[in-house]
LUMKOLTOR-915419 format. One record per residue (C-alpha): x, y, z; residue in one letter. Coordinates in steps of 0.1 Angstrom, whole numbers, plus 5000, padded with zeros to 4 digits. Layout:
BEGIN
    x    y    z res
    X    Y    Z   A
...
//
This chain:
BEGIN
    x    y    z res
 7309 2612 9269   X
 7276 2599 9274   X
 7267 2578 9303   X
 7235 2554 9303   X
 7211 2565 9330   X
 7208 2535 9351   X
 7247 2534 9355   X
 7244 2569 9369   X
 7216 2562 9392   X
 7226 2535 9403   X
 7262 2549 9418   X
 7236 2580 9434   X
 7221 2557 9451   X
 7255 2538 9465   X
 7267 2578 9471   X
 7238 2586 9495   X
 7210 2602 9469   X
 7177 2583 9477   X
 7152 2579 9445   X
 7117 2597 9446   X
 7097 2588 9415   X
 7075 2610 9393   X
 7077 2625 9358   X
 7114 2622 9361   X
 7135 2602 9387   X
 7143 2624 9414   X
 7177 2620 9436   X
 7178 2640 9473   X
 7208 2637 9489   X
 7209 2619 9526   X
 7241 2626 9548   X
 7256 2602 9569   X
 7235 2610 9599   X
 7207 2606 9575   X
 7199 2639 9574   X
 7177 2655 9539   X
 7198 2679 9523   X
 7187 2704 9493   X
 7212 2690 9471   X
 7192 2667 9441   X
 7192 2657 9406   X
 7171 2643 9385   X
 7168 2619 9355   X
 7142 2614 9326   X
 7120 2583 9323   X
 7124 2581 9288   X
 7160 2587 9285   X
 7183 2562 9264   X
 7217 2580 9272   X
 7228 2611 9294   X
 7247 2634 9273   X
 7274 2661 9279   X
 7249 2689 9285   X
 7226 2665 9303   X
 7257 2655 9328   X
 7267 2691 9331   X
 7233 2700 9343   X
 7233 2673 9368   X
 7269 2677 9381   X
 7257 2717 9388   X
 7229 2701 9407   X
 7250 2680 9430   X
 7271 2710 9438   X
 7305 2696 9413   X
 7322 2704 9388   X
 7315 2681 9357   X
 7351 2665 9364   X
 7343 2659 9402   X
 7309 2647 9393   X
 7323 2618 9365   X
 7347 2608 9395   X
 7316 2606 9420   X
 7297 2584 9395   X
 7328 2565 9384   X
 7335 2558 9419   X
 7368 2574 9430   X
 7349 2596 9447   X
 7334 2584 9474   X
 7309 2594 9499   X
 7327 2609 9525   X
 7347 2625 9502   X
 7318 2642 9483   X
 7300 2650 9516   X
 7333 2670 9524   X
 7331 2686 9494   X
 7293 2695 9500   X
 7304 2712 9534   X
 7332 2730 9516   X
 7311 2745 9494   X
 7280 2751 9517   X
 7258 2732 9504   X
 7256 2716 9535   X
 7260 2716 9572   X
 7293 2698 9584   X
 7278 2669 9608   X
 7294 2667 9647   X
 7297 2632 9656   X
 7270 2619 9680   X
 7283 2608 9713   X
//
């Protein structure tokens, strides 16, 4: 399946990635708390269409499996959801509630 880039980046950004712009458009992950994580992506100025290889490579990057990561972009997976996931997998830090 291909997806078109600005559908993807769009949903990053309503998951929690903020854009930093270069050579390529570059996705960091904020938690919740607001919090930098390591977890990015990345997609390609020029790019028409994201293919299957392309999607793969960015679905490794944000720490999912290539079936998690079409549910994150297609929206049944939401934020909480993948931030659980990111915790699960260590990729992050689980964050204790402020008081």
């Amino acid at each position: 399946m291909v997806r078109k880039p600005s559908d993807v980046e769009k949903s990053l950004t309503k998951k929690g990635f903020q854009r930093k712009e270069g050579d390529h458009s570059y996705f960091n992950y904020f938690t919740k708390a607001g919090k930098k994580t390591s977890v990015f992506t990345k997609t390609s100025h020029g790019a028409k269409e994201l293919d299957d290889s392309l999607l793969g490579l960015m679905a490794r990057q944000c720490k999912l499996s290539r079936q998690n990561f079409d549910l994150l972009i297609e929206c049944p997976l939401d934020r909480d959801s993948y931030e659980r996931k990111l915790v699960e997998v260590g990729a992050i830090e689980a964050q204790t509630p402020s008081k």
